[in-house]
Biopython code that builds the backbone (N, CA, C, O; Angstrom):
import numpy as np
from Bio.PDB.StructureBuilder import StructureBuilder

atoms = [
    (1, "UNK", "N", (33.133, 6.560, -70.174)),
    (1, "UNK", "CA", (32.279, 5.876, -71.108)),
    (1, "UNK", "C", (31.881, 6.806, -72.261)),
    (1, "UNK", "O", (31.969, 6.467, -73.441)),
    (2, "UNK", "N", (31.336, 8.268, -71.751)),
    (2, "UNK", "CA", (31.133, 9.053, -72.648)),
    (2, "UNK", "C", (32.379, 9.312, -73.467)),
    (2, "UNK", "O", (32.086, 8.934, -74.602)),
    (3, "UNK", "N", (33.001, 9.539, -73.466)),
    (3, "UNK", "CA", (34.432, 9.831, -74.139)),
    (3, "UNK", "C", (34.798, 8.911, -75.198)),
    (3, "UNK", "O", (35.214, 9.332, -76.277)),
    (4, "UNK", "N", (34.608, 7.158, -74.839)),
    (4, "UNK", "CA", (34.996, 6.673, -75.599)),
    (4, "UNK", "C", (33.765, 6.396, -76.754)),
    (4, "UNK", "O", (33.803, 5.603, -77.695)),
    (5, "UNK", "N", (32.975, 7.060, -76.470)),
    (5, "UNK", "CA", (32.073, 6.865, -77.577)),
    (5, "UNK", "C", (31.798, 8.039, -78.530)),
    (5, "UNK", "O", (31.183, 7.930, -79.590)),
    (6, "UNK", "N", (32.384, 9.313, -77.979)),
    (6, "UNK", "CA", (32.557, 9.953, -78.954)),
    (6, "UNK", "C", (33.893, 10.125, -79.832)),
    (6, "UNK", "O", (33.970, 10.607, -80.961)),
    (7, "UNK", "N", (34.953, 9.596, -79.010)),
    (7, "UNK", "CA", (35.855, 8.730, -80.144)),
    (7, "UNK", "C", (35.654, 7.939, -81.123)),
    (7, "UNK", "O", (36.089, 8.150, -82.255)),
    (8, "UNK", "N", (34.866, 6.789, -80.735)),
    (8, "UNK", "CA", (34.124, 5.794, -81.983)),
    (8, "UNK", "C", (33.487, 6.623, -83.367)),
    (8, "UNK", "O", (33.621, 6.260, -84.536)),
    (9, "UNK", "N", (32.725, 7.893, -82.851)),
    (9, "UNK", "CA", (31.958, 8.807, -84.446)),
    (9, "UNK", "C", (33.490, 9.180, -84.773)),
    (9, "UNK", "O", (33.254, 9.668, -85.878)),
    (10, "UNK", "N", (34.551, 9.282, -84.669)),
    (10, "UNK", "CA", (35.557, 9.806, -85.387)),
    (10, "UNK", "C", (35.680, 11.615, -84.878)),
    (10, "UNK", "O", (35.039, 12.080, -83.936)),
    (11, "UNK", "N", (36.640, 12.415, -85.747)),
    (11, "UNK", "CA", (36.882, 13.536, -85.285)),
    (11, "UNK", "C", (35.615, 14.815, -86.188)),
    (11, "UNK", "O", (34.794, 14.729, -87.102)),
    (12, "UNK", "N", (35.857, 15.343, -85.737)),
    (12, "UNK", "CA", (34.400, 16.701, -85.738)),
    (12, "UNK", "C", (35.516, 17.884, -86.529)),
    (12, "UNK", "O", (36.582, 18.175, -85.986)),
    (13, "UNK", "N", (35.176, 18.372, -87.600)),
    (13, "UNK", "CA", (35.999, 19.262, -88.744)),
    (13, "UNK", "C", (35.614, 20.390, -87.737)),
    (13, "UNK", "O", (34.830, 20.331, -86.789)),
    (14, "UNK", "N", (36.196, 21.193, -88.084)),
    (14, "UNK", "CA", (35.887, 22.913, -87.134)),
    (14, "UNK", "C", (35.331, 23.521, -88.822)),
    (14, "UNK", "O", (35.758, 23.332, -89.961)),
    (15, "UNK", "N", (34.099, 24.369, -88.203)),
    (15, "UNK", "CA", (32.898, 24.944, -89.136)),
    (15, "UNK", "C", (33.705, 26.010, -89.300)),
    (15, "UNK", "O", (34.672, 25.947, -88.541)),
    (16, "UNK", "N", (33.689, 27.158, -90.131)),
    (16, "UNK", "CA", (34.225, 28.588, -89.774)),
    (16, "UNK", "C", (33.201, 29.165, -90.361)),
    (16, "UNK", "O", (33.304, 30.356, -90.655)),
    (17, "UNK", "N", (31.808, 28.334, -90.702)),
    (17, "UNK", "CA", (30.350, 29.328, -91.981)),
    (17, "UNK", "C", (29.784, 28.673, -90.355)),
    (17, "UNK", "O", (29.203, 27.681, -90.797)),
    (18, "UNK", "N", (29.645, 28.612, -89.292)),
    (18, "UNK", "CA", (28.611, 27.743, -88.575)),
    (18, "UNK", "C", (28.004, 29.288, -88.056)),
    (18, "UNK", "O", (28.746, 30.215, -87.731)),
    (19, "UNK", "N", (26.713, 29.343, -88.053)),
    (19, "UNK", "CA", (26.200, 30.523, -87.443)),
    (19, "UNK", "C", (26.270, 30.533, -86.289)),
    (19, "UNK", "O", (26.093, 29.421, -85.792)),
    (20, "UNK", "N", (26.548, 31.704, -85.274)),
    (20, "UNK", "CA", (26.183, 31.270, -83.597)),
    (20, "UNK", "C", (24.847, 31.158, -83.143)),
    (20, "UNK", "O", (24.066, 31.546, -84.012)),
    (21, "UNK", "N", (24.359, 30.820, -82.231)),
    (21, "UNK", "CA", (22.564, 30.262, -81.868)),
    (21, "UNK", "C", (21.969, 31.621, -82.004)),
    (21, "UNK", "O", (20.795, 31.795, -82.331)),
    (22, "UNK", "N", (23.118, 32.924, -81.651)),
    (22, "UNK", "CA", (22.131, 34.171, -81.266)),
    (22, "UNK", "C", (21.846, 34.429, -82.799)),
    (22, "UNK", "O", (21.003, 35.295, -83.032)),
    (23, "UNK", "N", (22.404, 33.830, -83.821)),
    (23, "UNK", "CA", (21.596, 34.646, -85.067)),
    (23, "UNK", "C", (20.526, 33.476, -85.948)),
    (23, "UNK", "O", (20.069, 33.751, -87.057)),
    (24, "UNK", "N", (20.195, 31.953, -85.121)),
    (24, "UNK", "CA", (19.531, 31.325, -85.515)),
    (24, "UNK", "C", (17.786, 32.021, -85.194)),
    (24, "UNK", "O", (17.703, 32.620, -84.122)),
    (25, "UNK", "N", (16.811, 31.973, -85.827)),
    (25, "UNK", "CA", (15.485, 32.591, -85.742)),
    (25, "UNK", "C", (14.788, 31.729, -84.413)),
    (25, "UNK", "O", (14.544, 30.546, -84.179)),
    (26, "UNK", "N", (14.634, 32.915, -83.759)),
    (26, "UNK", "CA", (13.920, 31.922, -82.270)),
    (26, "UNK", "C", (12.698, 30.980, -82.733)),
    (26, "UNK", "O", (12.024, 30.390, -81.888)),
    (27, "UNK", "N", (12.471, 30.878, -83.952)),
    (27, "UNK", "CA", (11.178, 29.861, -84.184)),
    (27, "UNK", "C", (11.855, 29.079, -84.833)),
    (27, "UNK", "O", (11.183, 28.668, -85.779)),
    (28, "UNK", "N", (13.312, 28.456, -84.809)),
    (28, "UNK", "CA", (14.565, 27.371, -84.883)),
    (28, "UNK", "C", (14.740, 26.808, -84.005)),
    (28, "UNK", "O", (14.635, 25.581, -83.993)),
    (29, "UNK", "N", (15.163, 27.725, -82.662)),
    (29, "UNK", "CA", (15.422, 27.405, -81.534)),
    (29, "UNK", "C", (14.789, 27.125, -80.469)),
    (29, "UNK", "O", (15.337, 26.905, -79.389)),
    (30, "UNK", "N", (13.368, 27.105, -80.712)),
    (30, "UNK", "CA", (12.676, 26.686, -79.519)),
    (30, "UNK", "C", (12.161, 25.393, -79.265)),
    (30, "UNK", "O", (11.321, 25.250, -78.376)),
    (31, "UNK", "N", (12.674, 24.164, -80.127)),
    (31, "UNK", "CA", (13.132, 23.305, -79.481)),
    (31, "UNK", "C", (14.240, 22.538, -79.041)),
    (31, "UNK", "O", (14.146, 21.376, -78.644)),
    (32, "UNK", "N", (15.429, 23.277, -79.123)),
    (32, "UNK", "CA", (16.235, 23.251, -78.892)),
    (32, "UNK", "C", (17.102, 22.531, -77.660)),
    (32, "UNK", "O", (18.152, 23.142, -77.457)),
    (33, "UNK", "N", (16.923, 21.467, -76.860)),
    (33, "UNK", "CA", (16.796, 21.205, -75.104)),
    (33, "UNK", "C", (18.352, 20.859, -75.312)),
    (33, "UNK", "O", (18.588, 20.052, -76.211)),
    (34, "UNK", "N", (19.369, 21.339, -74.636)),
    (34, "UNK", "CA", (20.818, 21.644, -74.154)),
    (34, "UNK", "C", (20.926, 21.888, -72.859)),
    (34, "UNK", "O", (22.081, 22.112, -72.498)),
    (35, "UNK", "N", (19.985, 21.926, -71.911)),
    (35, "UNK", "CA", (20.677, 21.699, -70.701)),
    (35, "UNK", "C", (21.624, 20.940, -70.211)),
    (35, "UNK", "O", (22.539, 21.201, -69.430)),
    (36, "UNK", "N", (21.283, 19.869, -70.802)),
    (36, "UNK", "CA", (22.488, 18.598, -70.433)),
    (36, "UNK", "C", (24.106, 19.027, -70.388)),
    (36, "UNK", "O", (25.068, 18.588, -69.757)),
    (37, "UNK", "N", (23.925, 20.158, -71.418)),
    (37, "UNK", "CA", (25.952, 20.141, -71.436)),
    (37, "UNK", "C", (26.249, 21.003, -70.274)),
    (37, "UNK", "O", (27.405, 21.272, -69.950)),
    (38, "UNK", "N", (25.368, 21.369, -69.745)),
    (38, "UNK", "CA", (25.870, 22.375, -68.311)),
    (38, "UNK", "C", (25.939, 20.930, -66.940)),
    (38, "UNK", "O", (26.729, 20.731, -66.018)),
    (39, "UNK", "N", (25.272, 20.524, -67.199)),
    (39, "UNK", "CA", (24.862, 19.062, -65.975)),
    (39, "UNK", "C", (26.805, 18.759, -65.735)),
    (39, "UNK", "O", (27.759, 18.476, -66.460)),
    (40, "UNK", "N", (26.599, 18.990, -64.508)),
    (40, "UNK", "CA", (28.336, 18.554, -63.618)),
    (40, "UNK", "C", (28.401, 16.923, -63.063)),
    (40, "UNK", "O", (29.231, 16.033, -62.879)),
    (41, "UNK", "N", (27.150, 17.137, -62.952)),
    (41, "UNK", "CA", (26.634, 16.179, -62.316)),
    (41, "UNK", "C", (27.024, 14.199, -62.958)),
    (41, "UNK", "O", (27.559, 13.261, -62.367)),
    (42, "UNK", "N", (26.528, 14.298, -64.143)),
    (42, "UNK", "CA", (26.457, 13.434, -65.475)),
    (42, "UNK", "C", (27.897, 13.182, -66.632)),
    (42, "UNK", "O", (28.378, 12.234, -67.253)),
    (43, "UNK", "N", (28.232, 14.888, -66.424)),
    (43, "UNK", "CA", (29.470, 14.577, -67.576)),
    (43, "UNK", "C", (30.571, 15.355, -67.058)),
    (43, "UNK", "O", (30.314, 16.345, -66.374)),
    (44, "UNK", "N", (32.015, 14.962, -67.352)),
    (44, "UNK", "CA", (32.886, 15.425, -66.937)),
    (44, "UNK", "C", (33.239, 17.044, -67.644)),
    (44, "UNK", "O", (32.669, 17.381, -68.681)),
    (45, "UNK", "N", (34.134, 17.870, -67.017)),
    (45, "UNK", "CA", (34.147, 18.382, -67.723)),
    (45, "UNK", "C", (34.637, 18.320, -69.016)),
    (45, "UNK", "O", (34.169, 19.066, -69.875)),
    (46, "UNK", "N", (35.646, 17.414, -69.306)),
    (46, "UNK", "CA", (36.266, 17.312, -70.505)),
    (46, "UNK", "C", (35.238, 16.684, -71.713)),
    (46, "UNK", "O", (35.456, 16.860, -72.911)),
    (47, "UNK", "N", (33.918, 15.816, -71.101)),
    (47, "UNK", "CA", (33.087, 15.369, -72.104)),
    (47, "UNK", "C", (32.457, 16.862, -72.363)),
    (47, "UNK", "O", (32.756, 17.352, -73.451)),
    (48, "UNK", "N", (31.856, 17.426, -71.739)),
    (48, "UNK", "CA", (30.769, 18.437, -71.964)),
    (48, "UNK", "C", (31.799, 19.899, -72.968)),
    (48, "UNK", "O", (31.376, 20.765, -73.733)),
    (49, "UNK", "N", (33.135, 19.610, -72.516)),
    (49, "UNK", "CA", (33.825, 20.727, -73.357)),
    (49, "UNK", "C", (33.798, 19.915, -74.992)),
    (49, "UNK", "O", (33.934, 20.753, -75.883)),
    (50, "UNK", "N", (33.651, 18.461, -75.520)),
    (50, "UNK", "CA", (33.547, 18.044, -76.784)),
    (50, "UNK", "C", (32.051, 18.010, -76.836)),
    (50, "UNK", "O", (31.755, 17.857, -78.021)),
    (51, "UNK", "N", (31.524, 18.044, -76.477)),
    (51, "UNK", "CA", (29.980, 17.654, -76.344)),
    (51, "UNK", "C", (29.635, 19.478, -77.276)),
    (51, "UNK", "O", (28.952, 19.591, -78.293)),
    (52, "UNK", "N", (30.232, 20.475, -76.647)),
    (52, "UNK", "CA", (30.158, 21.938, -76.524)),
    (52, "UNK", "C", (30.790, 21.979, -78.131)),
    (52, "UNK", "O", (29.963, 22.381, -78.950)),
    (53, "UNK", "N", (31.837, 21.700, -78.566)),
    (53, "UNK", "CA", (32.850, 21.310, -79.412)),
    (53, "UNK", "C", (31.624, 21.243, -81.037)),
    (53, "UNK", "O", (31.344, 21.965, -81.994)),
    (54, "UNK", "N", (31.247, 19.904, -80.488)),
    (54, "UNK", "CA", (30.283, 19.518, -81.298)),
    (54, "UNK", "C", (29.054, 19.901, -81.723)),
    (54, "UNK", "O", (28.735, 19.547, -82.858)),
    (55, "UNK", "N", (27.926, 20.843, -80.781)),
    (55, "UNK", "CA", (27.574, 22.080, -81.202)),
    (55, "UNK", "C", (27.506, 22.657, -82.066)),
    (55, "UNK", "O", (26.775, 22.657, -83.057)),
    (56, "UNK", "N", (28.943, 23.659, -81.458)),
    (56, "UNK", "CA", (29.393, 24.524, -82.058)),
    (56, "UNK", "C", (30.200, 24.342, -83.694)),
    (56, "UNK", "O", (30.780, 25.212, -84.344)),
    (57, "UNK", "N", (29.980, 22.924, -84.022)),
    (57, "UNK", "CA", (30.463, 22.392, -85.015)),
    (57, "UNK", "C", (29.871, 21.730, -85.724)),
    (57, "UNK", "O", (30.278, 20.674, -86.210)),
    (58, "UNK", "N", (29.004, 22.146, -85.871)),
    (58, "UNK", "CA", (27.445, 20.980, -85.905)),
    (58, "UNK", "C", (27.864, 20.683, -87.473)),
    (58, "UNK", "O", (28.884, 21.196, -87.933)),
    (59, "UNK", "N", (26.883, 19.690, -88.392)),
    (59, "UNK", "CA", (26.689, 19.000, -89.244)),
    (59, "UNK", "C", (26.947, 20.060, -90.455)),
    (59, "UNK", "O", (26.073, 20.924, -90.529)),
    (60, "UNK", "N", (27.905, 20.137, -91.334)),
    (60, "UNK", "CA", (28.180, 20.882, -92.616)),
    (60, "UNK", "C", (27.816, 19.970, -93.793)),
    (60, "UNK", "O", (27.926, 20.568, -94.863)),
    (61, "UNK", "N", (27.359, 18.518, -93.926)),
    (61, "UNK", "CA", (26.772, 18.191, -95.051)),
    (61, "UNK", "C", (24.516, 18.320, -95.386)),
    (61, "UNK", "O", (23.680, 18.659, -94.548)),
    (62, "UNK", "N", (24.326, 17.991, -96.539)),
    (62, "UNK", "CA", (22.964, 17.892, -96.136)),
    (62, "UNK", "C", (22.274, 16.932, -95.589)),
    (62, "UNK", "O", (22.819, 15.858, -95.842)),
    (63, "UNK", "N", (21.317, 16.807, -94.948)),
    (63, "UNK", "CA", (20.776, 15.990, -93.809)),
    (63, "UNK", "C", (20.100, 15.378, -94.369)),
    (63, "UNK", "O", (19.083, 15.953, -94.758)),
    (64, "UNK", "N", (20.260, 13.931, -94.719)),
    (64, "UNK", "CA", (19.544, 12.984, -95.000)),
    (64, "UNK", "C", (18.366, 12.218, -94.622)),
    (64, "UNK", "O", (17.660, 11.511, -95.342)),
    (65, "UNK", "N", (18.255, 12.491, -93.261)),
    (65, "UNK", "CA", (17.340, 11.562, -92.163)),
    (65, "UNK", "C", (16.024, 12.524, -92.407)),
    (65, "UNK", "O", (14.877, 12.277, -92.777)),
    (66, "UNK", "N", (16.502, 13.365, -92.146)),
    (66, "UNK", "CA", (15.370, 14.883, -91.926)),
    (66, "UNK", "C", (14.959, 15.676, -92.894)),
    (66, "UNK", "O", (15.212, 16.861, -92.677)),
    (67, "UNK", "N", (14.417, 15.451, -93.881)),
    (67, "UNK", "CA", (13.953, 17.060, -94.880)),
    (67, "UNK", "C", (12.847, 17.905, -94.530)),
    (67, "UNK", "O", (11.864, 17.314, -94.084)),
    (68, "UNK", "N", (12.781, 19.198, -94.634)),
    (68, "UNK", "CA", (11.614, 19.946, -94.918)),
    (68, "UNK", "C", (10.692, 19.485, -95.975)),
    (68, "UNK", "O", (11.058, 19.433, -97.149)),
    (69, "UNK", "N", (9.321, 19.094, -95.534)),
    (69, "UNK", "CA", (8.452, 18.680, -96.795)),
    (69, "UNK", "C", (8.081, 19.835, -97.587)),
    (69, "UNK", "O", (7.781, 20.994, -97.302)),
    (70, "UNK", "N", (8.207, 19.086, -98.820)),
    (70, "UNK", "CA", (7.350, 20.011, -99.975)),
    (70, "UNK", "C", (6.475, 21.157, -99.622)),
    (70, "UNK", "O", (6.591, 22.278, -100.117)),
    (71, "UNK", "N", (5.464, 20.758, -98.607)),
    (71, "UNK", "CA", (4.399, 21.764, -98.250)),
    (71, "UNK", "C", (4.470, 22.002, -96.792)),
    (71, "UNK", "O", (4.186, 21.084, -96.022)),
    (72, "UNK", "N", (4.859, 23.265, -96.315)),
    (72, "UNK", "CA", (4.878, 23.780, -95.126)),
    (72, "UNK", "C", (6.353, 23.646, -94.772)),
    (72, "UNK", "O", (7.257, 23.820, -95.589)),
    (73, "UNK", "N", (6.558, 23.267, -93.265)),
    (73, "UNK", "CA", (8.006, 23.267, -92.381)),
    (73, "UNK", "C", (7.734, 22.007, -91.818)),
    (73, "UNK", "O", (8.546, 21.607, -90.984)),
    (74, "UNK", "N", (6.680, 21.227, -92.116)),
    (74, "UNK", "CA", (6.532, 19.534, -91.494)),
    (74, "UNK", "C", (7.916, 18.958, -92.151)),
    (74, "UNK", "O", (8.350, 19.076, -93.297)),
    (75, "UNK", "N", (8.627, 18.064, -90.614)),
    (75, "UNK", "CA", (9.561, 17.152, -91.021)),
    (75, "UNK", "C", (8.999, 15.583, -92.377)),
    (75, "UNK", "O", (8.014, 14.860, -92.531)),
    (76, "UNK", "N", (10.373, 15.781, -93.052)),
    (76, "UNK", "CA", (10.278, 14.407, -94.243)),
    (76, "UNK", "C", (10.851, 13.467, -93.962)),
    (76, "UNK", "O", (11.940, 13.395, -94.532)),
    (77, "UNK", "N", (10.495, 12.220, -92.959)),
    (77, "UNK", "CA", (11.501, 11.277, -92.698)),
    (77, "UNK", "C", (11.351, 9.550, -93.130)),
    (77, "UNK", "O", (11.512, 8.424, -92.659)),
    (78, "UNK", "N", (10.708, 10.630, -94.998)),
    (78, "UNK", "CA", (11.355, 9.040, -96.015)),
    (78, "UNK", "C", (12.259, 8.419, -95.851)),
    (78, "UNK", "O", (12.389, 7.196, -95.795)),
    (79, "UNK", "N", (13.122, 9.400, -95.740)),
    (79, "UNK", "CA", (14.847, 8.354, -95.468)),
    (79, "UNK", "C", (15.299, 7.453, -95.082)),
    (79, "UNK", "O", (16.095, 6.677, -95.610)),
    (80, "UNK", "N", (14.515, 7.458, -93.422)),
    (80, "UNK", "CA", (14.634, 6.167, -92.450)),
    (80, "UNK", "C", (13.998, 5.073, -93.387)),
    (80, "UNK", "O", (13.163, 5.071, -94.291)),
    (81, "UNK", "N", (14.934, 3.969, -92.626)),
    (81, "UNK", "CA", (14.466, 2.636, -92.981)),
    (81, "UNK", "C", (12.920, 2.384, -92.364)),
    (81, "UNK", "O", (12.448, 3.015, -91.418)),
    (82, "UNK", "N", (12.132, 1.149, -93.234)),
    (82, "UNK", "CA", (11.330, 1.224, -92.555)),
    (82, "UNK", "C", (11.122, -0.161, -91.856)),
    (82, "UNK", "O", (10.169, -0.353, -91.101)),
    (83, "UNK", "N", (12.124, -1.183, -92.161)),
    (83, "UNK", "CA", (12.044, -2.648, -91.553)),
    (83, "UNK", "C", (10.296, -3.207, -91.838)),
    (83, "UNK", "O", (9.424, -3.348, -90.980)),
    (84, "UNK", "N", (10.211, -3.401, -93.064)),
    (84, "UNK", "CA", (8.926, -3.552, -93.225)),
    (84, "UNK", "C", (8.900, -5.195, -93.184)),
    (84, "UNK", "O", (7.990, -6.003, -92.998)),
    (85, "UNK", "N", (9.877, -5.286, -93.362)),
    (85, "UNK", "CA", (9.962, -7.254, -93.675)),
    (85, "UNK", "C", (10.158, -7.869, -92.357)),
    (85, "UNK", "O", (10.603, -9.016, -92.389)),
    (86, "UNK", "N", (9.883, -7.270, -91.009)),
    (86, "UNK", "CA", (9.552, -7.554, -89.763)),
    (86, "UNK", "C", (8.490, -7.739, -89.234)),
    (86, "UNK", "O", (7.908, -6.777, -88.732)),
    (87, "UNK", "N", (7.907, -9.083, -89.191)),
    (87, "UNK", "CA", (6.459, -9.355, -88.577)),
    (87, "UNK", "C", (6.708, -8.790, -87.277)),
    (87, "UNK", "O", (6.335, -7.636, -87.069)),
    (88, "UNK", "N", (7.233, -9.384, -86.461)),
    (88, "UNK", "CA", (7.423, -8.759, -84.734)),
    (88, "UNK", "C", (9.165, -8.218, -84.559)),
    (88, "UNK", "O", (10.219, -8.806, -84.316)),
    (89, "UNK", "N", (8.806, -6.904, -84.806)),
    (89, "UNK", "CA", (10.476, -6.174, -84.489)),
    (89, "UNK", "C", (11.057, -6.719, -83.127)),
    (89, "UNK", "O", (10.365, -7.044, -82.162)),
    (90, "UNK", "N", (12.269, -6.762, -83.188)),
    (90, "UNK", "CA", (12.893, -7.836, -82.039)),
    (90, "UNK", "C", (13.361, -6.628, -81.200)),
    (90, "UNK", "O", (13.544, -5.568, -81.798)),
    (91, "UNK", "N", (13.595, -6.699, -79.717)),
    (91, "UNK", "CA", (14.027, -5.590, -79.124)),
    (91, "UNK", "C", (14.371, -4.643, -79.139)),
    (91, "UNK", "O", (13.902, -3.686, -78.522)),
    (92, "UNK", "N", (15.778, -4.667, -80.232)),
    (92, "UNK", "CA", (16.554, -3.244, -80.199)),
    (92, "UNK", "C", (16.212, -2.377, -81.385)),
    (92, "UNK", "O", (16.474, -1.176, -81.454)),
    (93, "UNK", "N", (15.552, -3.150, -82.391)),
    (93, "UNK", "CA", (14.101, -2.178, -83.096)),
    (93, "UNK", "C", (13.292, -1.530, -82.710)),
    (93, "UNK", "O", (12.878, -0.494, -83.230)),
    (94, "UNK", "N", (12.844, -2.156, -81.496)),
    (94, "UNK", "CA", (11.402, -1.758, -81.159)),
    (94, "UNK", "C", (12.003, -0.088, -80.043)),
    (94, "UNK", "O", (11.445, 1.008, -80.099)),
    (95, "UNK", "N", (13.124, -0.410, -79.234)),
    (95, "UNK", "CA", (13.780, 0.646, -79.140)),
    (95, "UNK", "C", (14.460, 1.582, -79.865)),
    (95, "UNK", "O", (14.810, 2.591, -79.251)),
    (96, "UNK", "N", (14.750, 1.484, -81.103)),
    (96, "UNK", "CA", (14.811, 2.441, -82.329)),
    (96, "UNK", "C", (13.573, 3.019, -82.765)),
    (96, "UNK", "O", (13.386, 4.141, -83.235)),
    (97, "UNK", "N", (12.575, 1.898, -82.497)),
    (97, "UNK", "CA", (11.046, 3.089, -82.830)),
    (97, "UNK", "C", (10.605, 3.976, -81.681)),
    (97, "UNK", "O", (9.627, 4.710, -81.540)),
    (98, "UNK", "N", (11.485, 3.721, -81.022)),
    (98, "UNK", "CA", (10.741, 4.504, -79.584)),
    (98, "UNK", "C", (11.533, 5.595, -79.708)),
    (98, "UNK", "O", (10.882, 6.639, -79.687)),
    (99, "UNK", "N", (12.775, 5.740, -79.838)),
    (99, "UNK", "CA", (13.744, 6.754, -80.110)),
    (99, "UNK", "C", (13.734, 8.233, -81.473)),
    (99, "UNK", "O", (14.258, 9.331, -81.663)),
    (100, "UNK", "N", (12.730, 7.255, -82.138)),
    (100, "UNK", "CA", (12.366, 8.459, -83.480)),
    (100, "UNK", "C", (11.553, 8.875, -83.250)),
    (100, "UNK", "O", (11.228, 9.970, -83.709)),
    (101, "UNK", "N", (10.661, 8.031, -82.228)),
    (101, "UNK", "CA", (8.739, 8.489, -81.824)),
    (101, "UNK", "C", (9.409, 9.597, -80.811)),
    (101, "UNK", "O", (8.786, 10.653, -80.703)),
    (102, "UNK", "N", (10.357, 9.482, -80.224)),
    (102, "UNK", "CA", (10.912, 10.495, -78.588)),
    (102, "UNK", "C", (11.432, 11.858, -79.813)),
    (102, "UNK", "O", (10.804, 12.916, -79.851)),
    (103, "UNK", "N", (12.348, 11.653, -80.508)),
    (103, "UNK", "CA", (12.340, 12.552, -81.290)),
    (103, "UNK", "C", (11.653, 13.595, -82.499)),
    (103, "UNK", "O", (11.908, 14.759, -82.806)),
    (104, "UNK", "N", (10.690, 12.620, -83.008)),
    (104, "UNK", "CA", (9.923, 13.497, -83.437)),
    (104, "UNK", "C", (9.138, 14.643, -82.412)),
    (104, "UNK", "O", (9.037, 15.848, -82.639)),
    (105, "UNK", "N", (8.721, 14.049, -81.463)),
    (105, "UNK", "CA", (7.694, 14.709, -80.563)),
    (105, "UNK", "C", (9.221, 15.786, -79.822)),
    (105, "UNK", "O", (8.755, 16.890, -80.103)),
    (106, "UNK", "N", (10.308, 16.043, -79.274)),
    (106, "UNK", "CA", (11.423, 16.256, -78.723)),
    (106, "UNK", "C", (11.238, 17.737, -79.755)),
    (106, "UNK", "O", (10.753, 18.773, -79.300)),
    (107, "UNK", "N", (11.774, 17.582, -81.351)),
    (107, "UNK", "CA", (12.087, 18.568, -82.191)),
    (107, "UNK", "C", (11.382, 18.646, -82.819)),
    (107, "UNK", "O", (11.751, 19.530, -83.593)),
    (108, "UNK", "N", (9.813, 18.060, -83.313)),
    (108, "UNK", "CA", (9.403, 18.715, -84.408)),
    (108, "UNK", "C", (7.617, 19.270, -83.873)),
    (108, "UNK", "O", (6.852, 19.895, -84.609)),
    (109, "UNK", "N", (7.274, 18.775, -82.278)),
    (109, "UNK", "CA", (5.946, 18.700, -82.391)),
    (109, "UNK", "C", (5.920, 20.556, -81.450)),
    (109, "UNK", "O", (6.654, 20.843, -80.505)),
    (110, "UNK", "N", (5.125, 21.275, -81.939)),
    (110, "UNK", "CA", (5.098, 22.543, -81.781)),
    (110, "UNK", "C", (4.304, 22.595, -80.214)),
    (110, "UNK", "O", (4.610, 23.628, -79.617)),
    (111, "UNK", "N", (3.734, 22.054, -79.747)),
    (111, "UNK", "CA", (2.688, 22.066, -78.623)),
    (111, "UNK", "C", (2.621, 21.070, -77.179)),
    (111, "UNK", "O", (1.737, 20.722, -76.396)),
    (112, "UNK", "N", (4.624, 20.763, -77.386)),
    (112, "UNK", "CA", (4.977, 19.848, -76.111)),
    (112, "UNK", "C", (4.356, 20.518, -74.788)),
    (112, "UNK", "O", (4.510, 19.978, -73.693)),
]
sb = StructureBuilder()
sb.init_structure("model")
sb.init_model(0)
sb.init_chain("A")
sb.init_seg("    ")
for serial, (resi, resn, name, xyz) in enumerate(atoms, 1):
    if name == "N":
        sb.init_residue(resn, " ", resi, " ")
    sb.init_atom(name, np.array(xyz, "f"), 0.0, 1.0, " ", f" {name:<3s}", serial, name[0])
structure = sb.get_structure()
């Protein structure tokens, strides 16, 4: 299942500017949660070796969803839609708000 869904995003360019984690600033990396690609348990090895892949290959354009605000290192996430023309968000909205609320608090809240 995993497999065929990282087929669906298409293929992953190989970085050769990608920094390795040991020279990212540990106040980058400390929220960082990657246990999952070690889990035997959950993913095969062949997912967790693209999973690893992808990483190590991470995103080379600029990030749209996410900016650094103007003032300080607080996340900017104008970008997202905001479905404002929704009196009562219908299910799989209301699970998209739960998923940015899991992520903000996941990567940006300092005091999990």
């Amino acid at each position: 299942m995993y497999s065929r869904l990282l087929d669906e995003l298409g293929p992953v360019k190989s970085c050769r500017q990608c920094q390795s984690e040991r020279t990212i600033p540990a106040s980058d990396r400390r929220n960082l949660d990657r246990p999952f690609l070690h889990d035997t348990a959950a993913l095969t090895d062949a997912v967790r070796e693209r999973l690893v892949y992808i990483k190590d290959n991470r995103n080379q354009k600029s990030n749209r969803s996410v900016r650094t605000a103007s003032t300080g290192r607080n996340p900017n996430v104008d970008a997202e839609n905001a479905y404002a023309d929704m009196a009562v968000p219908d299910t799989s909205h209301r699970l998209l708000a739960l998923f940015r609320y899991w992520n903000i608090i996941q990567y940006f809240y300092p005091y999990k």
